[in-house]
Each structure stands twice: as C-alpha cells, then as structure tokens.
N, C-alpha and C positions, 0 to 999 in steps of 0.2 A: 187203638191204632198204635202201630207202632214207631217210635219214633228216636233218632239219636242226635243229641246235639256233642259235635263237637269245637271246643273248645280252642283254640290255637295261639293264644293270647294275645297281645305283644309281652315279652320280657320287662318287666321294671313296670307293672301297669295294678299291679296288688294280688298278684296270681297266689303267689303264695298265702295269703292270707283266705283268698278263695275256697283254695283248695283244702289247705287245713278245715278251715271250717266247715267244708261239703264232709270231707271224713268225717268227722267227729258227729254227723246230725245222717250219716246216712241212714242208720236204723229208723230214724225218724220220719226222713226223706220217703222209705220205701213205705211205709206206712201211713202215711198222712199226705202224700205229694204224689204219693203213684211214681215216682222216682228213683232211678237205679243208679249210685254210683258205684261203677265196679272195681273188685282189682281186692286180692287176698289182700294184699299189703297198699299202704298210702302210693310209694315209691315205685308199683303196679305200671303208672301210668306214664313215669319218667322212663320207665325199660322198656315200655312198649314205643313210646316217639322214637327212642332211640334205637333200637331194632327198625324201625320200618326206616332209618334214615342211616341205617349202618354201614353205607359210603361215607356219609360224614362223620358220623359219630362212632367212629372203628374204637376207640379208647373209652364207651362207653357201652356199647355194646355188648356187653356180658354174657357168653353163653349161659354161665349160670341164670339167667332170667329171663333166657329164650320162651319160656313158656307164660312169659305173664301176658302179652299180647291172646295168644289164643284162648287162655282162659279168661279174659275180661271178656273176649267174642262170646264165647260160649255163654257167659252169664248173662248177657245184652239177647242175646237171640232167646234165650230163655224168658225172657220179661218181655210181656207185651203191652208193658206203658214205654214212657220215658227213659231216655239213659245217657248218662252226659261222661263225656271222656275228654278229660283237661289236660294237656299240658302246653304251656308255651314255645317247647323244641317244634313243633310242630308249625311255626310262623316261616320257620326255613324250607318247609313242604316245596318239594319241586314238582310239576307237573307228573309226572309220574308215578310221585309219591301220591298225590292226593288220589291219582284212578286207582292205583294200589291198595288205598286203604276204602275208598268206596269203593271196591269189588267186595271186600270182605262183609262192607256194613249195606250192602245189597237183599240182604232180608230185612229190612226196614223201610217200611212205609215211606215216609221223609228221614231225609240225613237236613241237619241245617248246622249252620259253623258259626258261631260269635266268636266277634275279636274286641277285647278291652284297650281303649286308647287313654292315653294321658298325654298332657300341653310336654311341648319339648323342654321349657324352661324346669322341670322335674325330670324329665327324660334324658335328658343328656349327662347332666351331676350324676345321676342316680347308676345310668350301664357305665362311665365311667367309672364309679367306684367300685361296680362289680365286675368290672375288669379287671381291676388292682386286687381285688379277690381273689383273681384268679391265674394269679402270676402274674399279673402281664407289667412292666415298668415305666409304661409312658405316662407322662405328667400331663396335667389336664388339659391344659396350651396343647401339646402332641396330638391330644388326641382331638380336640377339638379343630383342629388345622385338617384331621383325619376325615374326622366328617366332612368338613365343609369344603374339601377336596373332592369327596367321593360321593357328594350329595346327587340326586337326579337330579341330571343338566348343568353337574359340575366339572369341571375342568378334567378331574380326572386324570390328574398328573401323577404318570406310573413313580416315579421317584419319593414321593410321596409313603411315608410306611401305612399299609391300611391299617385299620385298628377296626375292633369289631364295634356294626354299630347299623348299619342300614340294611346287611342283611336278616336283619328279626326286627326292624322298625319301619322300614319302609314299606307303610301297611296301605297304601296304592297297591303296591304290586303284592302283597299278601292275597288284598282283596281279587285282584286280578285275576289270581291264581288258584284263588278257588271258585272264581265265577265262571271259571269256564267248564267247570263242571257240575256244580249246584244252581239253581235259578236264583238269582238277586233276592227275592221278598223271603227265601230261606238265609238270607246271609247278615247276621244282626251286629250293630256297630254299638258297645256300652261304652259310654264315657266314663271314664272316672272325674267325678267334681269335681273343681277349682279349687285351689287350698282356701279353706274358712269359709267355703259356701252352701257347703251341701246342707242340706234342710233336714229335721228330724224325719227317720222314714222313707229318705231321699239318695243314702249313700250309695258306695259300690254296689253293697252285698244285697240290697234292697234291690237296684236296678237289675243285678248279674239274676239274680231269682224270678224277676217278672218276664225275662225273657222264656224261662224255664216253666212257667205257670205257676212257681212254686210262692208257697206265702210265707211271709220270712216268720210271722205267729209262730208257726208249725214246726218251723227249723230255730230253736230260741238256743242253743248250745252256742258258745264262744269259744272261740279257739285263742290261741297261748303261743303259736308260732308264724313270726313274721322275720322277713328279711329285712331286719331295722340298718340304720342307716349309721355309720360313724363318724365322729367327727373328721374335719377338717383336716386336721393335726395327726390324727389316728391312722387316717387314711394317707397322708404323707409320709407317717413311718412306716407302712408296710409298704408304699410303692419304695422306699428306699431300700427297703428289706429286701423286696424282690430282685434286685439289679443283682445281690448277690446268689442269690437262689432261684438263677436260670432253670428251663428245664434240660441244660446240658449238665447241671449240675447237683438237680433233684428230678427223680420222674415225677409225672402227675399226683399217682396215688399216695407217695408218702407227702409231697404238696396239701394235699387236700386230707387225707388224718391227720398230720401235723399242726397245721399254719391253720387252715380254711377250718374244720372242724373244733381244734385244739384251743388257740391261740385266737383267734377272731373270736372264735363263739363263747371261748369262756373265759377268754379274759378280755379282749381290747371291749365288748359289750359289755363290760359292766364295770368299767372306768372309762374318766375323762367326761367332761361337761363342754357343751359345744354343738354348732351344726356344721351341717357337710357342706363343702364348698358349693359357690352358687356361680351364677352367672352374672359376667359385670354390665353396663347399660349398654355398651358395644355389642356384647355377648348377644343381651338379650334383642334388641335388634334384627340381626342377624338370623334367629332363632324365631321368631317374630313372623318375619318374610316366610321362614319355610313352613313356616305352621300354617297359614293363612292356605298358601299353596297344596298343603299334605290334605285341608279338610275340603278342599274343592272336589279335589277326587271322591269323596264319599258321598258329594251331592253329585257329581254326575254321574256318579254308578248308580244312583236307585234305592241305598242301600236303609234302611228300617235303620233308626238312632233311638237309645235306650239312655235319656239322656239329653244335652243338647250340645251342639259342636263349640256352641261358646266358652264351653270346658278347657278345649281346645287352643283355644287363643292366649298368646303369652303378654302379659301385662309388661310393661317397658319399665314399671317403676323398680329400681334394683337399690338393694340396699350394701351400700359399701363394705359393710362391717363380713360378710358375706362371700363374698367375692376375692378377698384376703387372702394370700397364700399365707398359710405360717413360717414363722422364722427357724431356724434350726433346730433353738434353743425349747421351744415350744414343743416341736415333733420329736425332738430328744425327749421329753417330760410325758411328752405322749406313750412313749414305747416304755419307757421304764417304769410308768405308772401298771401297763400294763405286767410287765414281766413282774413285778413285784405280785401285784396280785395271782397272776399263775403258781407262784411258786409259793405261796401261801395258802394257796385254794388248792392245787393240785394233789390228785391222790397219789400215796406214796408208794412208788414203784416195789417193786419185790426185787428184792436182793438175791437176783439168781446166783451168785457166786456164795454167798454163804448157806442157800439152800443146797447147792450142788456139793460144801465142803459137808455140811452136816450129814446130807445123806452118804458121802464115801465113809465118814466116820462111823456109822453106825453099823456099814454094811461091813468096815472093818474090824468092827469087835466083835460082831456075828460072827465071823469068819474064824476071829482068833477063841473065842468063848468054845467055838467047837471043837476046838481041837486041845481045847482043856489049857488053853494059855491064860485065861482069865479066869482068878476064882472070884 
C-alpha cells in the first residue's frame, strides 16, 4: 500500500536533528523499512515547502530549485511502500496550501501528517534565539510581551510589534488545518520528552520512527547536525549586532553567508561556556497557563499521541542563574571571544589584487618578450 507521511513540524521541536538523521540512514530506510525518504539533495525538502508557499516565502523561493518538489513527487509515486516528506515551513500551511499539496499526493493510498511538539518553557528561549539568528533585534522581554499579546484570546493590541512566533507554534490551529482535510486517526501528535526524562529507547528519534513503522535497529547511523543553542551572552551579542545590520542596511542573503552561516556556525558555536536564557518563575507561569490550554485541544481533536502530553506541561521550578540577562561586559567577552576565534580559524582569503597585478605582469613581459624588448 501506498502510503505518505507528511511531516510539518513545529519549528524548535528537533526537526533538524530528525531530518539529518533520516538522510544519512535513507539507503537503509529503503531497504530494511520499506521506507522512501526523497529529494536529490537533503535541502530537496526545504525548496519544496517553500515553493508550495511561495506567497510567503518569495525570498526563498528559488527558481533554481523549482524542480525539487516535482521530483521528490515523481520518486514518492514511484515507491509503493512508505514515503515521508519533512519539513517544518509547512506548519504555516494555509488551507489551500494543504489541498494543493494533497492534490499532488493523491496517488497514495493514505496521506497521514505528524507534528512534533515540545513544552513552551523550551519553546519560547529556543524561536526567540532563532529569531536573533535571524536578524531580527528584539530582546527577549520584546518578544515575549509579543507573544503574550498575540496569544489565542489575547488582547491583541495592534501597537504591539508582532514578532514571529504563533504562526508555526500554534499547533491547535496547525492541527486544525490539516484536519479538515485528512481524517484525525491519520493525524499523529509526537511529543518530544521532558528534559532529563526520556527513558532508554524512548526518545524523539525512537517515537518519530514508531509512527513511521520504522525500527530504529535498522536505522543505527547518527547524524553530526543540530541547530545547538548559544549562550546567553552569545546570543545578546548578536541581537546587539543586529540593530546595526538591519535589512535596510544588509539584504538577506549576504545576512545569512555572512553572520548566520559564517560567524554563528563557525565561530560564536565553538566558544563561550554557558546556557541560553530561560524563563523566570513569572515567565514560566504565565507559560504554564498556555501549555495546559494548547494540550487540551489535542485531546479534543482525537488526535493519536506518540508520546505522552505530560511532555507538554511546563514545570514552575525556575532556576535564577538562568533567567539572567548578562551585563555588557560579559556579551562584550562574548563577541570577541568569538571574533578572535574567526580570525584565527578562518580561511585565508585570496589576495585578488596581487593575483590581478601578477597576471598584468606577466601578460606584460609576454607582450614586450615579443617584440624582442626582453632578452
């Protein structure tokens, strides 16, 4: 039978850690799992979300990768077991989007959709700091005033600057929105554990797989890439950073070679010792309430828990040390720890100007050699 699950995450829920690891064990997957994860390349599955959402995602959109969506289809209708298609852009699915893409995955027996959830007291820190990844300069107070403004049955005061955060988290209306067109007992809810609870054999990767019929035995490859977290301090110097390097005053793409790729990945991750800010006992409160309320709705949808919702629920005990903003002096020590190591680690550019004088020099002795100036 044939069969496609797709994936839609939420963002901040171990997607990446997921996915990496479904790549690297597909050869395995389709051999031992009956299992197809498609797509030439890993990043296959990020151009296709973003192609079918390319009213919003215009800046990500690539013609060049216009073809990766219909060749994952083609590979998927080709295979008549299982076939799983991840990405978390897909949690912003509008009604139209989702008939859109089941029109396409309409030669499949069943389509069914899993979405991966995590407790907000991890959830919040966590798209906060990948905000600040990604240009954005609001400080965590900002953003968190954001949310809790724009929460369902919040206030909702337009004055208020939105900050991203409930549209790819508010997985009520996720679920919502793909149950009005898949039946419920196909729409699977995984929990990610509670920090320090998960049981040998019990983790993400564990549950993400039993949805899939897949045995994690048979998929034993580890993957080497994660969206790891930065400190505190790390992450205060680049939201300071940012204020400077608006996108009025860098585009996106050199943003994200630079800073996001460059600068984040290869340097501020491999200095500075520390955790990323938390939430304080107010915070978590606050954070608390909305959790309690977010996992009601999955009991009154119906929906199949891989997992259990107690995952869910945020613990009140907050640890002060945590919750810290750092001092200037710290996020100063932060940033230069990193620059130092960039410029010690970095490979050393090419010296376009003395390659460009050498070559005029040599094409000027050619020149003069021929005409008998040079003996």
């Amino acid at each position: 039978m044939s069969t496609v699950f797709v994936h839609v995450g939420l963002p901040k829920t171990g997607t990446t850690h997921l996915q990496d690891r479904l790549w690297r064990n597909r050869d395995l997957a389709l051999e031992r799992s009956n299992l197809l994860y498609p797509g030439v390349l890993m990043e296959d599955h990020f151009h296709a979300a973003a192609h079918l959402q390319a009213d919003r995602y215009l800046d990500w959109a690539d013609p060049a990768h216009a073809d990766a969506w219909p060749t994952m289809l083609a590979q998927m209708k080709a295979w008549p077991g299982a076939s799983l298609y991840s990405h978390e852009l897909l949690a912003t699915a509008r009604p139209e989007h989702v008939r859109s893409l089941l029109d396409d995955l309409s030669f499949a027996d069943e389509v069914h959709v899993i979405l991966t959830l995590r407790d907000l007291a991890r959830q919040l820190p966590s798209v906060w700091q990948e905000n600040v990844k990604n240009q954005r300069p609001a400080s965590f107070d900002e953003f968190l005033a954001s949310v809790a403004n724009y929460a369902p049955g919040g206030p909702h005061d337009q004055s208020v600057s939105r900050q991203p955060f409930w549209e790819f988290q508010d997985y009520p209306r996720v679920l919502r929105t793909w149950a009005e067109e898949i039946p419920t007992d196909r729409i699977h809810v995984v929990t990610v554990p509670a920090k320090g609870t998960a049981a040998p054999g019990d983790g993400l990767w564990e549950r993400f797989l039993s949805v899939l019929g897949a045995d994690p035995a048979d998929l034993p490859i580890t993957g080497n890439r994660d969206n790891s977290s930065l400190t505190a301090a790390q992450t205060e110097f680049l939201r300071r950073l940012n204020s400077r390097i608006q996108p009025t005053d860098i585009e996106w793409r050199r943003y994200e070679r630079i800073v996001k790729h460059q600068f984040i990945g290869q340097a501020l991750r491999h200095t500075g010792e520390g955790k990323p800010l938390g939430l304080t006992a107010e915070q978590r409160t606050w954070a608390a309430e909305q959790s309690t309320a977010l996992a009601a709705a999955v009991v009154d949808g119906g929906y199949a828990v891989t997992g259990t919702l107690d995952d869910l629920q945020v613990s009140l005990d907050a640890d002060a040390t945590e919750s810290r903003v750092p001092g200037t002096d710290e996020t100063l020590d932060a940033g230069l720890d990193a620059l130092a190591y960039w410029i010690k680690n970095m490979p050393m550019p090419d010296d376009r100007r003395a390659i460009t004088t050498r070559a005029a020099d040599l094409a000027r002795r050619a020149k003069r050699r021929a005409k008998g100036l040079l003996r």
